[in-house]
N, C-alpha and C positions, 0 to 999 in steps of 0.2 A: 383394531387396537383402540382401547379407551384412554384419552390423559384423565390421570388425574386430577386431584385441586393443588395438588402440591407441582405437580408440573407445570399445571397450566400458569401459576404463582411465581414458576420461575421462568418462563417463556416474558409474562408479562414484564416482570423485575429487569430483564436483557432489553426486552423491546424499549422501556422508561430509560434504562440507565446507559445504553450503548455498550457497557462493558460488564466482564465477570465481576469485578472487582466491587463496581459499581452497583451490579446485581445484590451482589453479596451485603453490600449497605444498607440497602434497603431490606434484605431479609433478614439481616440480622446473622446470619451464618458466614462459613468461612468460606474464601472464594475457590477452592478446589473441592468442595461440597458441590456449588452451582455449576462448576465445569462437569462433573460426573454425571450431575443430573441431567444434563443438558445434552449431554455424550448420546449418557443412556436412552434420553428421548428419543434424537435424533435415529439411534437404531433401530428402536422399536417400530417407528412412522416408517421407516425406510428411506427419508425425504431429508435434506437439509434444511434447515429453517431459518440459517443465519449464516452470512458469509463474512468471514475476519480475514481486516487488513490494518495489519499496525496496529493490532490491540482494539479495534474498533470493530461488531456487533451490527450489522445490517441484513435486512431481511431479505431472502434471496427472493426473486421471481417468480417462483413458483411455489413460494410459501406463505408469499406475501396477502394471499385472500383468507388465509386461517386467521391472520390477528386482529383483524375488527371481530370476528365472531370472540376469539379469546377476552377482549375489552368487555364483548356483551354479558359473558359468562360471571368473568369476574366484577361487574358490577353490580348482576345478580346475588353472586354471593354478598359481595358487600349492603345490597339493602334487606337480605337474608338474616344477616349477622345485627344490621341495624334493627330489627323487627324482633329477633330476638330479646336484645337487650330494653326496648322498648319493653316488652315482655316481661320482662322480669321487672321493671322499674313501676308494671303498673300502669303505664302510659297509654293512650288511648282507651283503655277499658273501664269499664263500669261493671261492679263488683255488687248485686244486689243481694239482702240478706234478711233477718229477720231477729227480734227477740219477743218472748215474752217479760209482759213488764217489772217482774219480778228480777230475773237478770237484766235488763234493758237498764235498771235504773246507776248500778254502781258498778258490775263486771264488764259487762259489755262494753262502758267506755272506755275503761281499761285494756279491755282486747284490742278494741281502733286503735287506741295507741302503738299497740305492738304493732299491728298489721299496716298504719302510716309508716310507722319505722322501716319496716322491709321493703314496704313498694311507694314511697314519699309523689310518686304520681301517679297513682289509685284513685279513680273515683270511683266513690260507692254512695248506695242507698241503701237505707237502715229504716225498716217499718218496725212496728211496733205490732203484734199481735195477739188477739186471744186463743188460747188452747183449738178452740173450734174453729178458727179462721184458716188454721195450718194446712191442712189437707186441701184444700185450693189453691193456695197461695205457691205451694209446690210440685203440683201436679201441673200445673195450668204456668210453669215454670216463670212463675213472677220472681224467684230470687232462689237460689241454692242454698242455705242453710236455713234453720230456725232454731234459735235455741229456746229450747222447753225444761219446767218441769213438771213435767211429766212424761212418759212412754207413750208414742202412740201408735198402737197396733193399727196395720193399712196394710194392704198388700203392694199399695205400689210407694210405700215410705221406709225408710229403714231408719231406724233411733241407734245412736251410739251415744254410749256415756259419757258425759262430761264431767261430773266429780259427784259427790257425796255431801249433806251439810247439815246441820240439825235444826230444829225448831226452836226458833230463841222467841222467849216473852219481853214485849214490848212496852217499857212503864212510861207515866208522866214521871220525868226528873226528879221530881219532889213527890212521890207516892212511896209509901210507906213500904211497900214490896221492892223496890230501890234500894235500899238499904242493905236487901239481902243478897250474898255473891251467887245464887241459885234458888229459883223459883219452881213450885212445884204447879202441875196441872189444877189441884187439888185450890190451889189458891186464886188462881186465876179464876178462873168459875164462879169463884163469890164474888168476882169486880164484875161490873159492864163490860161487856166484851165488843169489840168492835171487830169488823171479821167480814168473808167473801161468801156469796152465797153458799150451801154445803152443795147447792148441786151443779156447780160448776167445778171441773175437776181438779182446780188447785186447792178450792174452795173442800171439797172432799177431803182432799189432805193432809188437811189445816183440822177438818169437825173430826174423821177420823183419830187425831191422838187424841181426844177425851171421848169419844164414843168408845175406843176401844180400850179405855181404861175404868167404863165403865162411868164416866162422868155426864151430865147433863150439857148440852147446846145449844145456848137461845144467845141468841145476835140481838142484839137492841138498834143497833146498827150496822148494818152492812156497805159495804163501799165494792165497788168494782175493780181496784188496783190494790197492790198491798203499796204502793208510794200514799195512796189514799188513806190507806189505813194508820199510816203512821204520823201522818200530819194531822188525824182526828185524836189520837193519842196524843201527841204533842200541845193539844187544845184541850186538855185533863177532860175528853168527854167518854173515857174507858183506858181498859188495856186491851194488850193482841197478844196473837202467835202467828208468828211469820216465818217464813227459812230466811235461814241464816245468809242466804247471797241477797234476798235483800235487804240488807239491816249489813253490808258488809265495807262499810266506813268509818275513821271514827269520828266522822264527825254530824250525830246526827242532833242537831239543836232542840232540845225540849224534851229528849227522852232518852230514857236508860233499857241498853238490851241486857238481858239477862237468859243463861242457859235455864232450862227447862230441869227438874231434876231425874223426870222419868227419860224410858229412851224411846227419842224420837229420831227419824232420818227421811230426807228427801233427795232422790237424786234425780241430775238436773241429766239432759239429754240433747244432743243435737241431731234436728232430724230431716232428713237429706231424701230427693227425688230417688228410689231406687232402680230406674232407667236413664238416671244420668250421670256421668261421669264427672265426679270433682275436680273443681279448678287446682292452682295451685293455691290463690287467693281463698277460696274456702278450708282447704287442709292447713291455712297457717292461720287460719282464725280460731277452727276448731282448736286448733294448739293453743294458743294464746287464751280460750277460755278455759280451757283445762287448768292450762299456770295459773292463769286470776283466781279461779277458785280454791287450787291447792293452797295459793299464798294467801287469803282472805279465811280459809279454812284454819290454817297456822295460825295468823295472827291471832284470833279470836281467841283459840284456844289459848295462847301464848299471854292473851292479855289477861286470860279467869286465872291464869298462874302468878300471874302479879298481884291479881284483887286479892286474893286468896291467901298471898302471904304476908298481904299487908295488912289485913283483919288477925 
């Protein structure tokens, strides 16, 4: 016969307390509950395990080498239960991850924050990567997630989506395309464009809405981050077109985003070891970059319905 945890729980609760009553104190239940159980034990072992006299709970002689093993068990369970909740809290582990710079710069802080929230004794590292760094970085299991935009086909990676967001044009503050609550491709092109190379894949993305509107592509300057691109903008030395998660603040000093009037869209992706099984700490981040972008997505729109009714 096996005890259970609940038995062995109330063997111990008798052995601590001396009495049912006592037992019962300590578990929080009624003391004719402990007596049953105790009954019941007892019949199942075939053995007595406690002998009463005047109400008092002592371990018979020939039961007495079972409850140091009982002590051992249930302290097992108890640093079981501690390891758990450690668990959950975060504690002891290190959580490593990944973004591209483009989310890295305004969602992803906002994710930590969710993901501090849940696990407040979480330690994590947070790299920062380019498109092509990806496929090492997760194979070679430097960290479980990356957040991308872009898709990237691997056999041993698998991309899941993370939201949707459009192409917003990037003014100097005081640039006369500022003024307007929608900017068209068509307009952009005749400014100085500052921009990622075309042949890097976010970089593509970006030359794509006017290649495939049939518009001309010449970068005067190129920068390697779109954070870069927008602090060159900020310095009246061009405009851009960036997605919308990065530019997803409002507070960006020196410059005005503006939607795009044709349609553009990029969707962002999170992209995970596909022979390794996800933490709990990577499924609540993925979640949390999900909401950041939903709500960053809202907003924006939320705010061109303001501009909009106030022209």
């Amino acid at each position: 016969m096996v005890l259970t945890l609940r038995q062995i729980e109330v063997i111990r609760a008798i052995m601590m307390a001396g009495t049912v009553k006592g037992a019962a104190d300590l578990l929080g239940v009624s003391a004719p509950g402990v007596s049953r159980a105790m009954k019941h034990t007892e019949a199942q072992l075939g053995i007595r395990l406690f002998s009463r006299r005047h109400g008092r709970f002592t371990p018979t002689s020939e039961a007495r080498g079972i409850f140091g093993q009982v002590n051992e068990v249930f302290a097992k369970v108890e640093n079981l239960q501690y390891s758990i909740e450690a668990l959950k809290r975060g504690q002891s582990s290190v959580f490593s991850f990944a973004s591209v710079p483009s989310i890295a710069q305004h969602i992803m802080p906002r994710a930590v924050a969710r993901l501090r929230r849940r696990f407040p004794e979480l330690r994590m590292n947070i790299n920062i990567l380019k498109i092509e760094e990806t496929v090492d970085y997760l194979l070679l299991k430097k960290g479980e997630v990356v957040a991308m935009s872009y898709k990237i086909d691997h056999p041993g990676l698998i991309s899941h989506p993370l939201g949707s967001g459009r192409l917003m044009a990037v003014l100097p503050e005081d640039h006369e395309l500022a003024r307007q609550h929608v900017v068209s491709l068509a307009q952009l092109v005749e400014q100085p464009l500052i921009g990622i190379d075309p042949s890097d894949p976010y970089g593509h993305i970006l030359s794509s809405a006017f290649t495939d509107n049939g518009l001309p592509y010449e970068l005067p300057i190129q920068a390697r981050f779109s954070h870069t691109v927008v602090a060159l903008v900020a310095a009246r030395l061009g405009v851009a077109l960036v997605d919308e998660f990065s530019v997803a603040t409002p507070h960006l000093p020196g410059v005005a985003v503006r939607p795009i009037s044709e349609e553009t869209a990029l969707t962002a992706y999170c992209v995970v070891n596909a022979e390794t099984p996800r933490s709990i700490f990577a499924d609540e981040l993925i979640a949390a970059l999900r909401s950041e972008m939903r709500s960053a997505t809202q907003a924006r729109r939320q705010a061109g319905v303001r501009e909009a009714s106030v022209e």
